[in-house]
C-alpha positions, 0 to 999 in steps of 0.5 A: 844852844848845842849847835851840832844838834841844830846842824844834825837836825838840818843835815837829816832834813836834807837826806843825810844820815848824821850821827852825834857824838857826843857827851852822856849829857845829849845822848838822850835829847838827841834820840828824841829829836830822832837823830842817832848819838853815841858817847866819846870815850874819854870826853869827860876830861880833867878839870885845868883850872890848876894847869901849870900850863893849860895850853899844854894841857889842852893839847895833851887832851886833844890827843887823848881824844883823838885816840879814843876817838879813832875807833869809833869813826872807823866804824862809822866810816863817815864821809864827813867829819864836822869838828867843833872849832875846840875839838882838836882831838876830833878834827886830830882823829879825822885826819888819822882816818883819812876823812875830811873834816870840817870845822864848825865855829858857832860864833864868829871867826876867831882867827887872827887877821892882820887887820884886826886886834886881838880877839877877845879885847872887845875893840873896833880895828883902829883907824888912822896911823894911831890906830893902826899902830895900837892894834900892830902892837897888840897883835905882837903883844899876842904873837908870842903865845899864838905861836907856842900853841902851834908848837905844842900842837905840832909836838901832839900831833907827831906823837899820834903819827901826824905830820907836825901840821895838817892840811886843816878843814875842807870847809869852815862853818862860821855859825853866826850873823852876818851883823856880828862879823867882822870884815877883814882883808884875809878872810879864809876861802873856805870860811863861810857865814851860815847863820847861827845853829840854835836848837831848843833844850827844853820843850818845856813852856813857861808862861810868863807873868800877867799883864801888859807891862813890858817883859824883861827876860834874864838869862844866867849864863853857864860860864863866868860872867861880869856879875856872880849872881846876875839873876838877882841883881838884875831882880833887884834892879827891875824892882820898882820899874813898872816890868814884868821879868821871867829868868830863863833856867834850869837853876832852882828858882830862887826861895822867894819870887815877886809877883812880877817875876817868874823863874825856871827852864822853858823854850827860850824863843817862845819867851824871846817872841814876848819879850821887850828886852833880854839882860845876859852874860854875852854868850854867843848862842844867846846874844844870837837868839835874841837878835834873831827874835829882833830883841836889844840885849844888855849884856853883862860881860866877863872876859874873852868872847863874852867881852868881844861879843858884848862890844860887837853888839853895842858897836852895832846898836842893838843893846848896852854894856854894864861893866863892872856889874851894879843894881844902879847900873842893870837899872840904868842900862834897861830903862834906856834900851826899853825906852829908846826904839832905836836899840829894837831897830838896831836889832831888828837889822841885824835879824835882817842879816840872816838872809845874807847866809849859806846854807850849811848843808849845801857848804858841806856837800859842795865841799865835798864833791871838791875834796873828791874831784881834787883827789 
């Protein structure tokens, strides 16, 4: 989904001069959009699956980045640096610089709140003194590794001649819908809802199959998710059905397609706008689209965000949970959600949420002038 090319194309809009920096992958999607992108030296880090420790190892690479990083924002002299909520070596490099930063998360706040369960254990914050009590355990139960994280981060940040903890973000842009949030007593003063940044990578347009019976559109993930091939289970779970289907990918299409079903890249919102129901992993910046397009979603999870985004939605109304992953199971949650108009309207209120956002650009720039007037 890229949200920084979405934030850039708004920025631009608004008169600003935004320049993307980035992975090789976008340098050239970038420029098409007529936005200016340069490659970070060093982006392209190790692979940490076999890290002894990989919180370590992500803040070792934070610093890495940061160095590579320093020069070429020096060059830009930026008024503004926005940091992805991972890119600790970019927000790092901001503050080497003395540029304000802020930070974009394109999901809801992950924060610990002491309100709240941990994210991540996909659960509603408890109720009652037993619920309470459930979710003060599970946040001491996670306190322990929230806090070696900020002492490793403490350690990398005096090595690269910062103070061991910085003043954080002017701003936080937390890119997502109002319906998907959580509320909290400790929300941050300067975090704010800005909706969701969603931009196109493929202009590419993929006519769906004929026909008049509802369209079920799939969307494999990228990242792991609850089921190993979840195009083909969902295919076989739809056979028989009486659907249409269209998999949404840059994957070759699989050896043999029915006739029912079509495959390959296309813009995903033209395909959204005919679709009846969306199966998916839970990634946010899906999840997000197809509620935008006021779509209900059967979300086949694995862990971490996937798991917490997948509840979110179900809590709310507008899609089902299949986990573990099962043919019978996809079957069972589609039929329901397309014969249910209770799942569209669900998702049809939270598209409506939209309307209760900040504008990013105007987040940006107020923060700012208060960053100057504070100085």
């Amino acid at each position: 989904m890229v949200p920084a090319m979405a934030l850039c194309l708004r920025f631009a809009a608004a008169g600003d001069t935004p320049v993307l920096l980035t992975g090789g992958r976008w340098v050239d999607a970038a420029s098409r959009e007529g936005i200016e992108a340069s490659r970070v030296p060093g982006l392209a880090l190790a692979d940490l699956r076999d890290a002894a420790d990989i919180g370590q190892a992500l803040h070792d690479q934070a610093a890495v980045l940061a160095t590579a990083l320093t020069p070429q924002l020096a060059a830009l002299a930026p008024d503004l640096v926005v940091c992805d909520v991972l890119a600790l070596g970019a927000s790092m490099a901001a503050e080497l610089l003395g540029v304000p930063w802020a930070q974009l998360s394109p999901h809801p706040l992950y924060e610990p709140s002491k309100a709240l369960p941990p994210m991540g254990s996909g659960l509603a914050a408890g109720t009652g003194v037993r619920g309470r009590l459930r979710d003060a355990l599970l946040r001491a139960m996670t306190a322990r590794s929230i806090r070696q994280g900020e002492r490793q981060r403490a350690v990398v940040r005096q090595r690269i001649g910062l103070s061991a903890r910085g003043p954080g973000p002017v701003v936080r842009l937390i890119a997502t819908l109002p319906a998907l949030e959580v509320p909290r007593p400790d929300w941050p003063d300067n975090a704010h809802v800005v909706g969701p940044l969603l931009w196109e990578a493929s202009r590419e347009r993929m006519i769906p199959p004929p026909g008049t019976a509802p369209l079920v559109m799939i969307a494999p993930s990228t990242a792991w998710t609850g089921a190993a091939d979840l195009a083909g289970m969902t295919l076989e779970a739809l056979d028989g059905m009486g659907v249409r289907a269209v998999v949404s990918t840059f994957a070759p299409p699989p050896a043999q397609l029915p006739e029912w079903a079509r495959s390959g890249p296309g813009r995903q919102d033209e395909l959204l706008r005919e679709s009846s129901v969306l199966v998916c992993g839970g990634g946010h910046g899906m999840l997000v689209k197809a509620l935008r397009a006021e779509v209900p979603v059967v979300v086949v999870p694995g862990g971490g965000d996937q798991w917490e985004m997948a509840n979110r939605v179900a809590r709310q109304g507008s899609g089902l949970v299949v986990r573990p992953s099962t043919v019978d199971g996809l079957r069972a949650a589609v039929g329901r959600v397309l014969r249910d108009p209770g799942f569209a309207a669900a998702a049809a209120r939270a598209a409506a949420t939209a309307a209760d956002v900040r504008d990013p650009v105007e987040v940006c720039h107020a923060a700012l002038l208060w960053e100057g007037t504070a100085r």
